[in-house]
Every structure is written in structure tokens, then in C-alpha cells.
C-alpha positions as MATLAB code, in Angstrom:
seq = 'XXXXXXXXXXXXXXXXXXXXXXXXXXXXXXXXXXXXXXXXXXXXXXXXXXXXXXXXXXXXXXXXXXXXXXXXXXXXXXXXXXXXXXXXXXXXXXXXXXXXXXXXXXXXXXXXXXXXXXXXXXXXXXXXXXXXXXXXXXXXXXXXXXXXXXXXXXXXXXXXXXXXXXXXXXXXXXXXXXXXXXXXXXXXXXXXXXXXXXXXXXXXXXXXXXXXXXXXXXXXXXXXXXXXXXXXXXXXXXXXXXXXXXXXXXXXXXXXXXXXXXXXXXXXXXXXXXXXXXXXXXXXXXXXXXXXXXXXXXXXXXXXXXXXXXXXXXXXXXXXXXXXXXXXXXXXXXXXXXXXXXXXXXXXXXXXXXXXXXXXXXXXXXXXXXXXXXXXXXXXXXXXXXXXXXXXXXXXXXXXXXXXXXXXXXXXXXXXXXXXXXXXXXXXXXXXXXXXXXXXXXXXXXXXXXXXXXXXXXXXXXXXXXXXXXXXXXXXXXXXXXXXXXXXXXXXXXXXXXXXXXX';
ca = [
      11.104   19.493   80.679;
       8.576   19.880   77.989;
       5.610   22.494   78.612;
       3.384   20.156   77.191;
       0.809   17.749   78.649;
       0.944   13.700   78.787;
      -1.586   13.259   76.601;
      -0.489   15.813   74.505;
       3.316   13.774   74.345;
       3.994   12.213   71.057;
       6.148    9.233   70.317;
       8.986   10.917   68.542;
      10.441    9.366   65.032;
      13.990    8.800   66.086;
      13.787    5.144   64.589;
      15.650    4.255   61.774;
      14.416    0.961   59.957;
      17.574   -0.969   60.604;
      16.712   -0.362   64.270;
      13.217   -1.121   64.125;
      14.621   -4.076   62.304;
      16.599   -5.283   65.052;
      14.295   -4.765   67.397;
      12.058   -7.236   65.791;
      14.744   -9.586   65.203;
      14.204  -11.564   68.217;
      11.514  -13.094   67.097;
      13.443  -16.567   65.774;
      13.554  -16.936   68.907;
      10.109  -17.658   70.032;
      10.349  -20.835   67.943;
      12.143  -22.272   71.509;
       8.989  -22.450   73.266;
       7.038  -24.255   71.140;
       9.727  -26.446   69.042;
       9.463  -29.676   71.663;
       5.305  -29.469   72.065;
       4.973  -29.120   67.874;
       7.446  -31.429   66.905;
       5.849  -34.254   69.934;
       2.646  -34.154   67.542;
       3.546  -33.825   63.815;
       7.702  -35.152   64.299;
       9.447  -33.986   60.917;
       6.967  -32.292   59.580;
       7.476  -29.374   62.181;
      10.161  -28.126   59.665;
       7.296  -28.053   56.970;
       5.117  -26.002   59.557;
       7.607  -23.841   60.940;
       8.829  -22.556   57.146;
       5.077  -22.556   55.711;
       4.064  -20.341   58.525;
       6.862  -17.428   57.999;
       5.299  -17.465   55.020;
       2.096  -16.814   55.801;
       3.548  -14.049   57.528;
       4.669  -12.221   54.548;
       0.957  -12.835   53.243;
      -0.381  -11.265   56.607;
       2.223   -8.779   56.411;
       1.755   -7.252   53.673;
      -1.470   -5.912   54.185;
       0.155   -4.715   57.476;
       2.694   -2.606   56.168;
       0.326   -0.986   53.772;
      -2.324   -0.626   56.600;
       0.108    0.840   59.165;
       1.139    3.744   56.322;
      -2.369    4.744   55.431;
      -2.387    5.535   59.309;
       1.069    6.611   60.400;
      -0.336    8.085   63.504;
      -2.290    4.948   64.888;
       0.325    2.966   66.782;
       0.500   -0.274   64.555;
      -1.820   -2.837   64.695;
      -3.592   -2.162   67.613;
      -4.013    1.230   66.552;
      -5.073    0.607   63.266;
      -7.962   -2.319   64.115;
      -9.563    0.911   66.511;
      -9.295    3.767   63.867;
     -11.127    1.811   61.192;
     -13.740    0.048   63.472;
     -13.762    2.618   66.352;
     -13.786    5.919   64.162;
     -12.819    9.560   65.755;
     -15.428    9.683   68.621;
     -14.180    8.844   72.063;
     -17.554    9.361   73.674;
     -18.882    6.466   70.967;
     -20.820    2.830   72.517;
     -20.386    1.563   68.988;
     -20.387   -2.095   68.532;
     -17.202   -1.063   65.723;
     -15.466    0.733   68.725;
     -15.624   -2.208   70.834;
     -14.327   -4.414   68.121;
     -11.448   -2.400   67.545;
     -10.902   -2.185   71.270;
     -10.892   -5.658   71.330;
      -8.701   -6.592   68.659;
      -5.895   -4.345   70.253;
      -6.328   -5.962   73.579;
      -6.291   -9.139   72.364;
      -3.225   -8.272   70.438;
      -1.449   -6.774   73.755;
      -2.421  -10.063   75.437;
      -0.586  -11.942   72.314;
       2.876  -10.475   72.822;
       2.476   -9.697   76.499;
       3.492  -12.911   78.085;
       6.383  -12.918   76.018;
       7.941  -11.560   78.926;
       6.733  -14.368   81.463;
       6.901  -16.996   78.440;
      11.075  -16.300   78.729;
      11.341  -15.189   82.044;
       9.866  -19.307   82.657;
      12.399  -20.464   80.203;
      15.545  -18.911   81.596;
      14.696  -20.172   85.305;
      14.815  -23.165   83.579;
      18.012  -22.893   82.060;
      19.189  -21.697   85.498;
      17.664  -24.294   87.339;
      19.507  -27.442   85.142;
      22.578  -25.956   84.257;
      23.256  -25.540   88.518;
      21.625  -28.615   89.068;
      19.379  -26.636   91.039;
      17.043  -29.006   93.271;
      14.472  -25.841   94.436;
      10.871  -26.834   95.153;
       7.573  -25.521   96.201;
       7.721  -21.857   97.793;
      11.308  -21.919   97.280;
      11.074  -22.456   93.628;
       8.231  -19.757   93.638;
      10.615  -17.513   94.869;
      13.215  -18.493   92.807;
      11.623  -18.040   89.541;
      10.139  -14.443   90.578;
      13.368  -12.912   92.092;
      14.409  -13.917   88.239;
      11.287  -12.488   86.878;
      11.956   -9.108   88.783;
      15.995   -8.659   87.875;
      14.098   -9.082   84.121;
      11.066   -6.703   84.050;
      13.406   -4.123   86.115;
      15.856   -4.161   83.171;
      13.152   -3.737   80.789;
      12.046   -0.577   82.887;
      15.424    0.688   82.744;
      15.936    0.586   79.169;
      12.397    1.288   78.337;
      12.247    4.814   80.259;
      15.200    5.745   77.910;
      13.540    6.006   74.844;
      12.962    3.625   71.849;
      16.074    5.188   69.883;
      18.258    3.931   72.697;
      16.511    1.190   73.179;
      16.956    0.039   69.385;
      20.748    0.001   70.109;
      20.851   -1.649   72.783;
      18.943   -4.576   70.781;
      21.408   -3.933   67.540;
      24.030   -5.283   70.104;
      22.000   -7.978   71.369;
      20.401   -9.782   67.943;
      24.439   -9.668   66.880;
      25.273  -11.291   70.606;
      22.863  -13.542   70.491;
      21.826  -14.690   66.991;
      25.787  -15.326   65.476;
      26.426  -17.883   68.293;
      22.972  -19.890   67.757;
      24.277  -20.101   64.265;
      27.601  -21.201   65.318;
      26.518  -23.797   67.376;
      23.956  -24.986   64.941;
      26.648  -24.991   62.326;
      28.796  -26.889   64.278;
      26.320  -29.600   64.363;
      26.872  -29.716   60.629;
      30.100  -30.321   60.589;
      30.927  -32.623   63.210;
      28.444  -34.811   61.968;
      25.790  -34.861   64.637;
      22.982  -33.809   61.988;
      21.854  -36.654   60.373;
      19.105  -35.890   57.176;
      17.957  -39.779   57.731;
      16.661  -38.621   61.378;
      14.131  -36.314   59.001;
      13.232  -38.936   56.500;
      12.147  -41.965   58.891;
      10.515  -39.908   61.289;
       8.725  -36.995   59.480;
       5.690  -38.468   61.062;
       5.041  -39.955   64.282;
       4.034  -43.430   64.318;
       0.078  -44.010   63.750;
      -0.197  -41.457   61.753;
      -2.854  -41.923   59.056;
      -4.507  -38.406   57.760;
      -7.425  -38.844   60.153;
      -9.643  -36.200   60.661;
      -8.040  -35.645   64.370;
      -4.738  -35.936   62.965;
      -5.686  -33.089   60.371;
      -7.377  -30.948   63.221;
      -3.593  -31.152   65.255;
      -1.547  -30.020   62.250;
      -4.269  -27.364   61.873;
      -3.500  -26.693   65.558;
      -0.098  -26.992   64.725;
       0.258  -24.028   62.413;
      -2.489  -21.633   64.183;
       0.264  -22.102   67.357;
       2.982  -21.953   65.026;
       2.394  -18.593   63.779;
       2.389  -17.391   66.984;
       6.184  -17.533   66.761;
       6.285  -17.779   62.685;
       4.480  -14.464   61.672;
       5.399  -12.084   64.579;
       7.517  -10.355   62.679;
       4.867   -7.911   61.955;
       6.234   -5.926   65.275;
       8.229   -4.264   62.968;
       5.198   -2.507   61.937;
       3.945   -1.461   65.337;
       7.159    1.453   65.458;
       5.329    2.495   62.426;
       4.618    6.380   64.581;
       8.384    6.270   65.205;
      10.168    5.558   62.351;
      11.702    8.665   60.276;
       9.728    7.736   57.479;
       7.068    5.189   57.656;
       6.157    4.988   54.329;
       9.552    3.730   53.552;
      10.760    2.324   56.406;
       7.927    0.251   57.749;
       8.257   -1.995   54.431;
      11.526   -2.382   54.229;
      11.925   -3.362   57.812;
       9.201   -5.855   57.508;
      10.753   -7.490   55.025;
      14.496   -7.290   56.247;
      13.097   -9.105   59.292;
      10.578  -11.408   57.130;
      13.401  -12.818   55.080;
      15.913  -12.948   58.126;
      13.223  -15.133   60.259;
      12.333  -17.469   56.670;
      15.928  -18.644   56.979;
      16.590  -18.712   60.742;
      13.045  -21.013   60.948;
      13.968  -23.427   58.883;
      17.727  -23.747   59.523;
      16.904  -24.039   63.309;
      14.258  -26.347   62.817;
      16.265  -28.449   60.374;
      19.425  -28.478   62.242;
      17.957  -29.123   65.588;
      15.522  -31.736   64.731;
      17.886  -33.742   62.302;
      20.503  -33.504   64.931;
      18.027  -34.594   68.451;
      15.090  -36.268   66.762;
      11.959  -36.881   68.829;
      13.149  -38.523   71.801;
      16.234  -36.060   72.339;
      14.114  -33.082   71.915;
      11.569  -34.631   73.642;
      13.876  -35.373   76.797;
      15.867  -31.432   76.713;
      12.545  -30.316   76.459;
      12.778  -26.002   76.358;
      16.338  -26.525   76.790;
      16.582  -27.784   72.985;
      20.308  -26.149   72.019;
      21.971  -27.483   75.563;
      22.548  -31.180   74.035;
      23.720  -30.045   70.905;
      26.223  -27.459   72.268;
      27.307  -30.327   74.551;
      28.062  -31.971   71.687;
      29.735  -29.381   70.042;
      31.886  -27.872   72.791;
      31.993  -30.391   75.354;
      30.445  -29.793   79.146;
      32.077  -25.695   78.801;
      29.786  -25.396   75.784;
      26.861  -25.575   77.727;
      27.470  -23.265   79.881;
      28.309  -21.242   77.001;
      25.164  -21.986   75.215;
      23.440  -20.403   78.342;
      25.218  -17.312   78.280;
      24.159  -16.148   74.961;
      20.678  -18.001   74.964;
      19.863  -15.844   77.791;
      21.209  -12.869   75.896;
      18.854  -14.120   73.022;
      15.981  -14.084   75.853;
      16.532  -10.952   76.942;
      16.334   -9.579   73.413;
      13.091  -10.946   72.432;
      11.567   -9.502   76.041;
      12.448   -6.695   75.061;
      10.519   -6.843   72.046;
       7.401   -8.346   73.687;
       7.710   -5.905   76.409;
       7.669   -2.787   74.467;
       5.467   -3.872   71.770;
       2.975   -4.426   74.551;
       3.497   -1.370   76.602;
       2.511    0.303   73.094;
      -0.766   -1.683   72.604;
      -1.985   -1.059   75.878;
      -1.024    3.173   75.085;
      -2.487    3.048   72.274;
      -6.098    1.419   73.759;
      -5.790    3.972   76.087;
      -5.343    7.516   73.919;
      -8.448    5.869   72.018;
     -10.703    6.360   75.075;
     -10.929    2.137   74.995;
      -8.569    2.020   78.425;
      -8.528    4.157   81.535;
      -6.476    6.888   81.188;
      -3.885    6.116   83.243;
      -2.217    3.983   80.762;
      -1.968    7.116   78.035;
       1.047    8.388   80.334;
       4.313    9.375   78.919;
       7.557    9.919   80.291;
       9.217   13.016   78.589;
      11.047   10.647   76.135;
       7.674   10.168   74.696;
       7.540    6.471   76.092;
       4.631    5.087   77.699;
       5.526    4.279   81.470;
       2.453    3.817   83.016;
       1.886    1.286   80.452;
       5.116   -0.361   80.933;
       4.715   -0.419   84.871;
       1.218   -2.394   84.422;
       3.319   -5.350   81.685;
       5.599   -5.751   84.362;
       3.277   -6.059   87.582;
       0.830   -8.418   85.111;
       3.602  -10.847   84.032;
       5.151  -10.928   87.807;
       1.857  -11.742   89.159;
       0.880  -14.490   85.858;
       4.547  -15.791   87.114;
       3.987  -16.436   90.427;
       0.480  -18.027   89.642;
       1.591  -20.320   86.817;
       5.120  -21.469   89.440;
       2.812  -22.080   91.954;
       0.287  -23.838   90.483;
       2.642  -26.207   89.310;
       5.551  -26.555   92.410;
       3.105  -26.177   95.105;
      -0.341  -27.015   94.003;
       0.318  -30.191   91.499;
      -1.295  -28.599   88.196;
       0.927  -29.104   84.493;
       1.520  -25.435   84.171;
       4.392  -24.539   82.075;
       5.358  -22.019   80.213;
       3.488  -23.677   76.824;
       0.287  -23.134   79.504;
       0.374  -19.458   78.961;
       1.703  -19.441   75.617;
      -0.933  -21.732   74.352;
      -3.112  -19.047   76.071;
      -1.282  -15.976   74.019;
      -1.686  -17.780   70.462;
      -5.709  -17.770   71.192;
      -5.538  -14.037   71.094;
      -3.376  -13.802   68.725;
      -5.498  -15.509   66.046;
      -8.547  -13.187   67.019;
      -6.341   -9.933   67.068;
      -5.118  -11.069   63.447;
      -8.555  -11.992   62.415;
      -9.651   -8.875   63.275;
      -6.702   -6.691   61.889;
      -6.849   -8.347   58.522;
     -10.282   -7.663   58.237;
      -9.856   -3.968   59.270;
      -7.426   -3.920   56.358;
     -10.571   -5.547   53.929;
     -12.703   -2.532   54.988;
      -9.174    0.107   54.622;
      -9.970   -0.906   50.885;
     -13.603   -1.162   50.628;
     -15.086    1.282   52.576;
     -14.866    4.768   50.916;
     -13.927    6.432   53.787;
     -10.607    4.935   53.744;
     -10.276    3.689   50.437;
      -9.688    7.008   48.922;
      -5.930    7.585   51.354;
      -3.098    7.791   50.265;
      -0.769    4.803   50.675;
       2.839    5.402   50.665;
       3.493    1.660   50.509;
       0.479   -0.668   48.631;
       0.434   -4.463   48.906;
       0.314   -6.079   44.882;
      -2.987   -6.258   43.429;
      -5.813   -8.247   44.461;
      -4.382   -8.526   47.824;
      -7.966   -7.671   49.518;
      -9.314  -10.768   48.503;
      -5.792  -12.940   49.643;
      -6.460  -10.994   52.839;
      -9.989  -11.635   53.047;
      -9.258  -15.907   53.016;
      -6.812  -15.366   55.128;
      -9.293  -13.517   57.722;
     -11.970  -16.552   57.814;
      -8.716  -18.970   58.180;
      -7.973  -17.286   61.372;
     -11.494  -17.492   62.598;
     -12.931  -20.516   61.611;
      -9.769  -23.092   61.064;
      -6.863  -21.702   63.104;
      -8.483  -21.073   66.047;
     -10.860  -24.205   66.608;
      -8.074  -26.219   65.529;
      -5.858  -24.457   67.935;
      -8.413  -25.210   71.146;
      -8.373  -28.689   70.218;
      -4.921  -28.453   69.999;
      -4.286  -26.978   73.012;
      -6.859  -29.737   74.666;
      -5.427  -32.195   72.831;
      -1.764  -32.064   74.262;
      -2.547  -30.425   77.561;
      -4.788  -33.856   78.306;
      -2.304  -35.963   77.227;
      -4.331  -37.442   74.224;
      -7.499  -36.972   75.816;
      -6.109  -39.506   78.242;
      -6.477  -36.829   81.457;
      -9.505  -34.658   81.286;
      -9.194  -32.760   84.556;
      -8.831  -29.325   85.090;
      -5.091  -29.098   83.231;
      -6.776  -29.871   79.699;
      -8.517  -26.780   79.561;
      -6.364  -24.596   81.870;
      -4.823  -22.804   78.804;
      -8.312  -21.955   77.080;
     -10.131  -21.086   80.654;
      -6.604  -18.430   81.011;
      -7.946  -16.923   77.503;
     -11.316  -16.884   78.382;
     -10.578  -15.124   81.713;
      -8.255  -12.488   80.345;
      -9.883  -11.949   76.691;
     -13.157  -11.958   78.153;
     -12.331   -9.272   80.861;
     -11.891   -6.720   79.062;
     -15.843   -6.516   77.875;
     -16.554   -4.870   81.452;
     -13.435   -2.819   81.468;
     -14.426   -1.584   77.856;
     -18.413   -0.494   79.001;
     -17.034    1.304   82.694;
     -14.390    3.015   80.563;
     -16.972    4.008   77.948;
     -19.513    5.240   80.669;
     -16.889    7.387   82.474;
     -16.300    8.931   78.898;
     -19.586    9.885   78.090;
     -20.130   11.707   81.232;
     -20.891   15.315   80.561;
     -17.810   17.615   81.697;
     -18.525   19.638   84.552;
     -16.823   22.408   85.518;
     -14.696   22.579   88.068;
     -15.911   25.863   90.421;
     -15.020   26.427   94.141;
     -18.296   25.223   95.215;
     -17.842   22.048   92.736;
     -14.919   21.314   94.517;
     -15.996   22.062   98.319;
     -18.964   19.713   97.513;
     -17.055   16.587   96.115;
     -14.613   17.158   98.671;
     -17.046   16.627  101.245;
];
């Protein structure tokens, strides 16, 4: 056991960038989500969206991999947003610190629910593949005894240590990836794609460039990137690779280009294959028809088998990535510290225990609302949610990177890895984009579908944006009681001291 402290515990770089590679490469799978909702608004053209916003995410991340190496102790994005805006004073009130704060929590509360997002999706899977007729409580239950066997597997290979961790998900992205491709292929080649699907619907009918019709492919791509650009994990192992200023790049962009061609070819291949109705009518469950028709009735079940394997791999990633966030808030003074805690493997449990308790209790809320109290909450409910905070944590990061290169506290570092020229001002559009078109877009968006066309206006239209606004919003008051316990002068701890606060 190591002498020293756990705040003094450092995460150790063990990580190789092929592993922090693979670790990432779950993200092509977040398209599943998402893939029926997009494609029910903009038809054909959610290929366009889907491949335009991987690209975006090599704009984003960029800046990112330069930004991580000028601080290779901050723990990625989250840590970076609080070093520039928060400084080196724990004890500050700072409207920067706050910001910083923010950005990081907001960024934890973007790749959080991953874990509930999937956990949802595979109860699903479950529940039509058995022909499963479960309702109300019994439903509740049936999707949180599946929610626990999940975040307990997590914990397990979590508590081991990222280096082991990283293998396990090598194993996994080949496990699950090759056989999405196969099946995908397959509809290729039997003949079940069919390009004219593409052509005569790449827009759903009544479609005429309207101003609202703008707004929900605006919406479109803010949610899109969600899935599309969060590659940029990568980048948040940036303290735990061997050598981050060579690393960090090269496994953003082995991922980057890995998730350009997997976004397309999935979205291309399913959608020319289904089109709107069929996807419409699987649903989540997009790849079950199509391995159906591939493989007969067995190749569903088969489809489910590695889908779930594909599941589990990008939990992981959403699981640790927010464990990390929430350790990294803390060891800046922005979260109790509690959540600073590290197992002697250098991994943050405490962290890890809080992401499982907070997407078990989100699960049972979100199942319950819908089996036993009537409300459309799916799984889109809280990852509608998740893509609001995501565009403010990247709004926020991208304009910490702006100030990395204008401010000359930070413009004078030394970066291992530098994004090309002129990049500050790409970076700098890119910020107001997130700000003031991706995210009012997105919460009409998110209104828009969620109300049926602005047919129902009850509570379910805005449940998504009231979630953000409840969660985001939270952490103001958590941020100021932290901040007030921190600036409390240290007193020392005599026999008297401690005879009196015992009493």
C-alpha cells in the first residue's frame, strides 16, 4: 500500500495511445440513440448531418489536443476549462472559477448518462427479443436489476486501473465493432440496401427551407454532435498516457478518422436499407431488422449478443470519462472533497460510486415516469437533456482554448502538439456557434419533437430542457457551499478543539 495520501494519489501514465484509442472507440456507437429521432425530422439528409458533424469534431478537436498538452496535468477537458478560468487559488469566489467549474460539470453531465442512455437501450433489446410483456413496477424493476448487473461491472473493471481497463475495451471495440460491419455489409450484398431509398426520400415530405425547418436541422446537428464529435474522450486520458504530447494527437485522430467512416457507412447502410418507416417502426432497435434479414430469425439474436457487447463498451467509456470529470472538479476545490478519492490504482472510486448511484436513481425515475405514471420518457428524454450540456461545456472549452492563446499567461507554454495556424479564430466561430445557434436550435429541437410538432404542449415537451435546467442549474449552490467551506480559515486541531466540537 502506498504511504501516500488520497489527494496526494496521481493517475499513473500506463496508457498507451492505441489503448486510449480503443477506449474511445465506442463512440460510433452513440449514433443508435439518436439515428430514429434525427432521421424522423430531416429523412436522408441524416447521412449529410451525421458525416458533417464528425467533422466538426476534428475542427473542435484540434484545439483540444493542443489544449490538453499545454496542461498535461489538468485531467482533459474538464480540467483544462478550470485551470484557465479558475487559476491556482482554491480559496478563490472568482466569477472565472465558477465558469470553469461549470464547464466541467456540465461536461460530466454530457457523458454521464451515457451509462443510463444504454443501460435504457439494452432493456429494450431484452425486452423485444423475449417478447417480454413487463409493465409498471415490474418493468421498473426490470430495467434497474439490468441497470445494477451494468454499473456493478463498470465498478469492477474500473477499481482495476485504466491500463486494464484499456484491454478489456481493445477486446470489446474488436467484439463488437467487426460484427456491426458484417451485418451492415451483408446488407450490401444481398441486396437489401437500396441507394433509391436515399434519393426519393432525402427529405421528408413538406419540406420547404422554412425558417422552422432550418431551426430543426440546426437542432439536428447541435444533437448530432453529441454522438458525432465525442471522440474528443480520447483527450481526457491526456494525465495517463506515456506521452501526451504524442499520444493525445495521434489517438484523437486514430479515433477521428475511425468514427468519419463508421458514421457515414452506418448511416448510409442503415437508412438506404430501412428508410423512414422501417427505422421509424424498430425504433432504438435499428440493426434487429436488418440482421433478420441477413441471418434469418438466429441473426437476431445474434445481433443482440454483440450489440450489447457494443453497449457495454461505450459505458465504459461514458462511465470512466465521467468518474474523471467529477475528480477532477473536485481536486480543483469546485466539488466536495469526497469525490477527489483514489483507490491505490490511482482511480477515482468515490467518483465512480456517485456515476453509478446517479444513473440508477435517473433510471428508475425516467422507467417510472413512463410505465407507471403515463409521461413519454425515453431514453432520447435524457439524452436530449445530455446534448444541452454538452453544447455549453464545448462552448466554454473552446473558448478557454481562445484565451490559452491570447492571454499571456498561457500563451507563452510550450505546446508539444499545436493546432495549424489561425486556428484561434476557427475556434473562436466555432465558440459563438455553440452558444448562440446550436443550443437554441437544439431547445427548439428538443420541444419540437418531444411535443409532437407542437401538437402536445403538456408537461412532456419540455421535460428534457426542465431535466437540464434542474441538474445544470444545481450545481450554482453546490459551487458557493463548496467555496465557503474552502475559505474557512484552518484551525488547529488541539485537545481542547476537539473536546469542544465533540460536545
Amino acid at each position: 500500500m502506498s504511504s501516500e495520501s488520497d489527494d496526494t494519489i496521481k493517475l499513473s501514465r500506463s496508457v498507451s495511445w492505441k489503448q486510449g484509442m480503443f477506449i474511445a472507440l465506442g463512440v460510433p456507437l452513440l449514433i443508435l440513440p439518436s439515428l430514429g429521432d434525427v432521421s424522423s425530422l430531416v429523412w436522408g439528409c441524416c447521412i449529410f448531418v451525421w458525416t458533417v458533424s464528425v467533422l466538426q469534431g476534428f475542427v473542435q478537436n484540434l484545439a483540444y489536443g493542443e489544449m490538453v498538452t499545454v496542461f498535461p496535468n489538468a485531467t482533459g477537458l474538464p480540467g483544462c476549462a478550470q485551470t484557465v478560468f479558475g487559476g491556482s487559488d482554491k480559496k478563490s469566489k472568482s466569477v472565472g472559477k465558477l465558469l470553469g467549474a461549470f464547464s466541467a460539470w456540465c461536461y460530466w453531465f454530457a457523458w454521464c448518462p451515457v451509462v443510463v442512455i444504454f443501460t435504457m437501450m439494452i432493456g429494450d433489446y431484452l425486452m423485444q427479443m423475449f417478447d417480454f410483456s413487463f409493465g409498471g413496477w415490474t418493468a421498473v424493476g426490470f430495467y434497474f436489476a439490468v441497470g445494477f448487473v451494468i454499473v456493478a461491472l463498470m465498478l469492477v473493471l474500473g477499481v482495476r486501473g485504466l491500463e486494464g481497463g484499456a484491454k478489456v475495451s481493445t477486446i470489446l471495440a474488436l467484439v463488437s465493432l467487426i460484427p456491426i460491419i458484417v451485418i451492415l455489409l451483408g446488407a450490401l450484398v444481398k441486396g437489401m440496401f437500396d441507394f433509391n431509398v436515399i434519393t426519393t426520400e432525402w427529405t421528408r415530405p413538406g419540406f420547404s427551407w422554412s425558417t422552422e425547418d432550418v431551426v430543426l436541422i440546426l437542432g439536428c446537428f447541435a444533437l448530432g454532435q453529441w454522438s458525432a464529435c465525442a471522440w474528443e474522450t480520447a483527450a481526457v486520458y491526456g494525465p495517463e498516457y506515456k506521452d501526451p504530447g504524442k499520444d493525445v494527437p495521434k489517438a484523437l485522430f486514430g479515433c477521428g478518422i475511425i468514427c468519419l467512416i463508421m458514421y457515414f457507412f452506418v448511416s448510409t447502410v442503415v437508412y438506404g436499407s430501412l428508410g423512414y418507416e422501417a427505422i421509424t417502426e424498430a425504433g432504438t432497435a435499428t440493426l434487429k431488422p436488418i440482421a433478420e434479414f441477413v441471418f434469418g430469425d438466429l441473426g437476431s439474436y445474434v445481433a443482440l449478443f454483440f450489440l450489447i457487447v457494443a453497449m457495454v463498451l461505450i459505458i465504459q467509456t461514458g462511465f470512466l470519462g465521467s468518474s474523471r470529470s467529477l475528480n477532477s472538479i473536485a481536486e480543483e476545490g469546485n466539488l466536495p472533497a469526497w469525490f477527489a478519492k483514489k483507490n491505490e490504482k490511482g482511480m477515482p472510486i468515490n467518483a465512480m460510486l456517485f456515476v453509478s448511484v446517479f444513473n440508477l436513481v435517473l433510471l428508475v425515475i425516467l422507467e417510472s415516469s413512463s410505465w407507471v405514471y403515463g409521461l413519454s420518457t425515453t431514453s432520447m428524454t435524457v439524452l436530449t437533456a445530455s446534448a444541452i450540456g454538452y453544447c455549453l461545456a464545448n462552448g466554454i472549452a473552446l473558448a478557454a482554448y481562445v484565451k490559452t492563446k491570447r492571454d499571456p499567461k498561457f500563451a507563452s507554454l510550450e505546446r508539444p502538439f499545436k493546432a495549424p495556424r489561425g486556428w484561434t479564430g476557427v475556434i473562436t466561430v466555432m465558440a459563438l456557434v455553440q452558444f448562440c445557434v446550436w443550443l437554441p436550435s437544439l431547445l427548439y429541437w428538443s420541444y419540437y419533437l418531444s411535443s409532437n410538432g407542437g401538437v402536445d404542449n403538456g408537461l412532456t415537451a419540455y421535460i428534457s430542457i426542465i431535466l437540464a435546467a434542474i441538474i445544470l442549474s444545481a450545481y450554482v449552490p453546490i459551487w458557493y457551499l463548496v467555496q465557503k467551506r474552502n475559505s474557512r480559515p484552518a484551525t488547529c486541531k488541539t485537545g481542547s478543539d476537539v473536546g469542544v466540537r465533540a460536545r
